[in-house]
C-alpha positions as semicolon CSV with decimal commas, in nm:
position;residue;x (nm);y (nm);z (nm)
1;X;-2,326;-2,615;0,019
2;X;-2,382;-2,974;0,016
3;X;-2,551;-3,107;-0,340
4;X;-2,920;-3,176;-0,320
5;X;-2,823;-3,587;-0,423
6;X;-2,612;-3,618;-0,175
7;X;-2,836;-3,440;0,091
8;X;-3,091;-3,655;-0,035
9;X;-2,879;-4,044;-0,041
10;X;-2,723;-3,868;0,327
11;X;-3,127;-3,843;0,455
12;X;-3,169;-4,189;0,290
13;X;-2,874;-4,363;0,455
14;X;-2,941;-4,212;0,817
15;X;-3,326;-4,326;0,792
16;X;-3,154;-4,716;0,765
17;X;-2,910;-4,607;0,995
18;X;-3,111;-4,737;1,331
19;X;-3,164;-5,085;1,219
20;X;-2,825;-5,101;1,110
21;X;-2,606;-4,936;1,376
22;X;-2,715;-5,047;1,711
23;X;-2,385;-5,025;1,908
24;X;-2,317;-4,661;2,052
25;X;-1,997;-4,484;1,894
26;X;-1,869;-4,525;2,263
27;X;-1,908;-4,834;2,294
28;X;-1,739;-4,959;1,966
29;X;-1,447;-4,763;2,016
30;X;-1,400;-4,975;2,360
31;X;-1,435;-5,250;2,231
32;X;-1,201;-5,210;1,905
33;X;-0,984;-4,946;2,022
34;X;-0,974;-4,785;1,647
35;X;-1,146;-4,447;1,567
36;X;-1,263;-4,447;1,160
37;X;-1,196;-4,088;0,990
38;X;-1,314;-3,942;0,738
39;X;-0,978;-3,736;0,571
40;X;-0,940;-3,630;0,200
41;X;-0,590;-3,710;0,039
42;X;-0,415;-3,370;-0,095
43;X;-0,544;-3,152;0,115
44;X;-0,297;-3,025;0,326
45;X;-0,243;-2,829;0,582
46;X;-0,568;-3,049;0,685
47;X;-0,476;-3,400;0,563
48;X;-0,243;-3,588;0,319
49;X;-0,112;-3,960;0,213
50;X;0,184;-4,037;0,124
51;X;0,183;-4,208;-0,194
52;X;0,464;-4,445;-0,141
53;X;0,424;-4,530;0,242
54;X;0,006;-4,482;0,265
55;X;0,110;-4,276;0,582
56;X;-0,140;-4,000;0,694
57;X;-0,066;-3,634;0,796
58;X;-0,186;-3,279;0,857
59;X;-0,380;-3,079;1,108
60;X;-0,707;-3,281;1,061
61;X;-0,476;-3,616;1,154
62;X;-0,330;-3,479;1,458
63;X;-0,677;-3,359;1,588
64;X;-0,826;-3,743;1,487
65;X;-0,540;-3,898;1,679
66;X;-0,535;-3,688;1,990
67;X;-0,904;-3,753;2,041
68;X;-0,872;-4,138;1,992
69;X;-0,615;-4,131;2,226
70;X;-0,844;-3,985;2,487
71;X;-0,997;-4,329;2,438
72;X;-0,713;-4,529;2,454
73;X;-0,773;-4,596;2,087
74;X;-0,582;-4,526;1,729
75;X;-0,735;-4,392;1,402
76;X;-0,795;-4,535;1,071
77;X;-0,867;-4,294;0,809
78;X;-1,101;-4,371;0,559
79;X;-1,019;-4,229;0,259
80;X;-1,299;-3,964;0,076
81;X;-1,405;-3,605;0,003
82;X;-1,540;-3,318;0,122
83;X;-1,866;-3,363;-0,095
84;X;-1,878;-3,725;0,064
85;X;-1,816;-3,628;0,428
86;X;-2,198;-3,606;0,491
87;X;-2,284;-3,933;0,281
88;X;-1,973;-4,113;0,487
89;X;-2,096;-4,044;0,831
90;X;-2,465;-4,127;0,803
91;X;-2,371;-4,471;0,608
92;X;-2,153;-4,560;0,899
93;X;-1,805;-4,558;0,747
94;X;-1,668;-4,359;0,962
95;X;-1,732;-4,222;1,322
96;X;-1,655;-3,893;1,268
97;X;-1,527;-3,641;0,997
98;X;-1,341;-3,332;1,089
99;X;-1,323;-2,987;0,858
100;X;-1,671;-2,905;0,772
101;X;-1,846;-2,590;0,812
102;X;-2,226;-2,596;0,970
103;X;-2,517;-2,536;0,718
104;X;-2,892;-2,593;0,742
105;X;-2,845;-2,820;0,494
106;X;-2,592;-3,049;0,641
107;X;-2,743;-3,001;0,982
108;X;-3,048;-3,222;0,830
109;X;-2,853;-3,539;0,832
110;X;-2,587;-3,496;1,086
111;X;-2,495;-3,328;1,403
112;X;-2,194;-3,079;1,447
113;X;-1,921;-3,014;1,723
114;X;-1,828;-2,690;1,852
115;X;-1,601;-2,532;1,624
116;X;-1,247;-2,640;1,660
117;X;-1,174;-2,271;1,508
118;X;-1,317;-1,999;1,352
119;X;-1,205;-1,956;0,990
120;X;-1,284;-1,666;0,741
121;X;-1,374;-1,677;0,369
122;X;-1,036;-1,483;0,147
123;X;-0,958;-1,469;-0,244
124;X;-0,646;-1,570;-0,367
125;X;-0,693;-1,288;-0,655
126;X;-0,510;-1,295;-0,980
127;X;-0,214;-1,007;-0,999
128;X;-0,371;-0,680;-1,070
129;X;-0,735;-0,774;-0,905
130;X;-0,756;-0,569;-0,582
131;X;-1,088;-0,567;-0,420
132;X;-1,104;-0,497;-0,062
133;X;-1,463;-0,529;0,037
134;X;-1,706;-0,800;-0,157
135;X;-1,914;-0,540;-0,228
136;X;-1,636;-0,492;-0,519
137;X;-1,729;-0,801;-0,611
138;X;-2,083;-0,746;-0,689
139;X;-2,089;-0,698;-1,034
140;X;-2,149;-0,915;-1,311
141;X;-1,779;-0,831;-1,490
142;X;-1,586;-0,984;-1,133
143;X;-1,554;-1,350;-1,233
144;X;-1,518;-1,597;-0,887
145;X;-1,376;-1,919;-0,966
146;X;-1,498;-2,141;-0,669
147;X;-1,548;-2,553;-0,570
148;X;-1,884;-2,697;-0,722
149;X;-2,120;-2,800;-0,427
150;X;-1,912;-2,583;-0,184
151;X;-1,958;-2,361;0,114
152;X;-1,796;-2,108;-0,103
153;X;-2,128;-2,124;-0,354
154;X;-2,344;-2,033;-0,076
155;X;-2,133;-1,727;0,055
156;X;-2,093;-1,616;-0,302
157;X;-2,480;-1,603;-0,342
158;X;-2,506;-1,428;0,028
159;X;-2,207;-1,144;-0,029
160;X;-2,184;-1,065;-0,419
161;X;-2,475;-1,231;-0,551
162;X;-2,435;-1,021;-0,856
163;X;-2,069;-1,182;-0,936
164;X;-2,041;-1,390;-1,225
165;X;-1,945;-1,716;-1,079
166;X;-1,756;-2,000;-1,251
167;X;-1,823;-2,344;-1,064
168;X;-1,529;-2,582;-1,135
169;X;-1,561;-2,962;-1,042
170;X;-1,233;-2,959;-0,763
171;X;-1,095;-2,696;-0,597
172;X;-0,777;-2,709;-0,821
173;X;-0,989;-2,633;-1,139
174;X;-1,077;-2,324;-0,988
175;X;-0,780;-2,214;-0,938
176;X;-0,622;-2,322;-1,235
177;X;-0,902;-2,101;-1,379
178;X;-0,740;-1,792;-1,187
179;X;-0,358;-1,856;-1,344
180;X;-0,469;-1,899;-1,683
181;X;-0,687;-1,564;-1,668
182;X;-1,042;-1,707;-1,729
183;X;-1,120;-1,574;-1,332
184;X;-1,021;-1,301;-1,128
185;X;-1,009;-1,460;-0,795
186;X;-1,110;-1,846;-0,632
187;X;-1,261;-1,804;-0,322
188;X;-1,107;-2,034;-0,046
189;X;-1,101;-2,015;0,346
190;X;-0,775;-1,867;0,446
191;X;-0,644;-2,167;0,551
192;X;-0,616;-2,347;0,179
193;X;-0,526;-2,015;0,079
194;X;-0,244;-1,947;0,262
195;X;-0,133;-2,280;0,175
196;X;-0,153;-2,246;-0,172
197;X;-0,003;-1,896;-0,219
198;X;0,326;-2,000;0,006
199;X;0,340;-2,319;-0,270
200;X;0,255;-2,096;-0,547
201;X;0,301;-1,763;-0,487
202;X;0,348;-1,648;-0,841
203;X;-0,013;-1,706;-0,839
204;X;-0,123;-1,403;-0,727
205;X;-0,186;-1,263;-0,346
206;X;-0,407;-1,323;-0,041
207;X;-0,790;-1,063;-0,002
208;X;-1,002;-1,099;0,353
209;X;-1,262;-0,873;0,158
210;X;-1,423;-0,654;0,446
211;X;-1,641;-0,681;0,653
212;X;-1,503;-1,040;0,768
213;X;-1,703;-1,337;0,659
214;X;-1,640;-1,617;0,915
215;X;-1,735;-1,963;0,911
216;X;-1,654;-2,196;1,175
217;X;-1,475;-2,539;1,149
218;X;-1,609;-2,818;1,283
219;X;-1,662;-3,191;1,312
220;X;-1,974;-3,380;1,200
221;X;-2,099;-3,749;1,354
222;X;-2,376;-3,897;1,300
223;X;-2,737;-3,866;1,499
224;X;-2,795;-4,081;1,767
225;X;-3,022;-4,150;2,027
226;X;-2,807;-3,998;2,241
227;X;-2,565;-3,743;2,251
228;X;-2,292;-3,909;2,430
229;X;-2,053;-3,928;2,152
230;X;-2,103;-3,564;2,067
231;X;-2,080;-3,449;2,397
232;X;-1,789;-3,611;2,460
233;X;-1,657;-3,399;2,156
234;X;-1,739;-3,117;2,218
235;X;-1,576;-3,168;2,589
236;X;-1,264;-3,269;2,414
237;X;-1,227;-2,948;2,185
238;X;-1,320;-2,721;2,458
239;X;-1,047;-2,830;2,676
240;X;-0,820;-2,848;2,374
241;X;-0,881;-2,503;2,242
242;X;-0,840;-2,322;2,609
243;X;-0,503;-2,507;2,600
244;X;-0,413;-2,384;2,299
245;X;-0,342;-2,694;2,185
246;X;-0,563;-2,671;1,826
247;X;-0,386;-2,370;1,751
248;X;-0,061;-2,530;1,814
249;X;-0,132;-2,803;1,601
250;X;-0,255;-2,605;1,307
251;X;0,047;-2,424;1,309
252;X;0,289;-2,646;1,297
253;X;0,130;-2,862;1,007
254;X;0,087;-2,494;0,821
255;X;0,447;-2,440;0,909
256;X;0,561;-2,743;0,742
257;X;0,391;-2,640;0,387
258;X;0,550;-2,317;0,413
259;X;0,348;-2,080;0,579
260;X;0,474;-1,922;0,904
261;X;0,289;-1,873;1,180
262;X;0,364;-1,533;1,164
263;X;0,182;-1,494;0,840
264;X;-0,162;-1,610;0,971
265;X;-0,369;-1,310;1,007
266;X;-0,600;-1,235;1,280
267;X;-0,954;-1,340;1,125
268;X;-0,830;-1,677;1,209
269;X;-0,965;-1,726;1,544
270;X;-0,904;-2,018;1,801
């Protein structure tokens, strides 16, 4: 759930926007040949810089440079967050940011793709925690570690509204929160957890609490007059996913942080 300031500065920034940003997405990426992305540093399977070279990687990379190539172009990532993303696009510092989930919210200030997957919400629960729907975790004495400003605050409010939540600045808080016993489980998408538990896996083990809980993944861009750059997109990922081509690339960056392909369960839908 994107924070009411940055909503706000995101609404702000896009109202300028016009007077600012004449030249169609399109049309600047002829003419420079580069591609600006959003990507946040750390994150992998999605994204990650090397701190010695400054060389980008991950799934979120690949997908950035196989749709600049489509335009005969190259990326340059443009270093933020996920809280940012929204703020980034509408303020014109990059032309596109992939890895965010649709909300109302978000959908205020800038327009979405078609999913380049569908993810699902998991736990990566503390040894000895084993809820299997999230109706176990309705109850004020299950304590969810999650992301401040998240899509995870939003589900938790939706599925176990009753859970006593503990919102942590950064993702890694959270979860730091879960190994030293002060939660019982973070909620992440099963991507990051996956991820974490094949770095980490004395931290505890992987819950898809039932019934599944999808959210989809997508990219955002900023409105425009028209929806040429979108379009063009969404034409891209459509012809990507029926290739299998997104699901290719995802697992081969998950492969190379330790998770096997094998491993990914079937809520994970391309």
């Amino acid at each position: 759930m994107i924070g009411r300031r940055v909503l706000l500065a995101a609404l702000l920034a896009r109202a300028a926007a016009p007077a600012r940003a004449a030249e169609d997405t399109l049309d600047r990426l002829a003419r420079t040949g580069v591609m600006r992305v959003g990507a946040v540093p750390a994150q992998p399977p999605y994204s990650t810089k090397d701190a010695i070279t400054g060389e980008w990687s991950g799934f979120m990379i690949d997908v950035a440079r196989d749709l600049a190539a489509e335009h005969g172009a190259r990326i340059e990532p443009v270093e933020s967050t996920w809280g940012n993303a929204v703020l980034d696009v509408v303020s014109d510092r990059v032309d596109i940011f992939f890895g965010l989930a649709p909300t109302p919210q978000r959908a205020l200030a800038v327009d979405f793709s078609k999913p380049l997957y569908q993810n699902a919400f998991s736990l990566i629960a503390r040894n000895g925690f084993a809820a299997q729907r999230w109706q176990d975790l309705n109850d004020p004495n299950v304590r969810v570690a999650l992301e401040l400003g998240s899509v995870y605050d939003q589900t938790v409010a939706t599925l176990c509204p009753l859970a006593s939540v503990i919102r942590l600045k950064t993702s890694n808080d959270a979860l730091l929160a879960v190994q030293a016993g002060r939660a019982d489980c973070q909620m992440l998408v099963i991507i990051l957890a996956l991820t974490t538990l094949a770095r980490t896996p004395s931290l505890g083990h992987l819950i898809v609490p039932e019934p599944v809980f999808g959210s989809a993944t997508s990219a955002i861009m900023a409105k425009a007059a028209t929806p040429a750059w979108r379009d063009t997109v969404d034409d891209w990922i459509a012809k990507r996913r029926a290739a299998g081509k997104l699901r290719e690339m995802l697992i081969a960056n998950l492969e190379k942080v330790g998770v096997r392909g094998s491993d990914v369960p079937p809520q994970l839908l391309f």
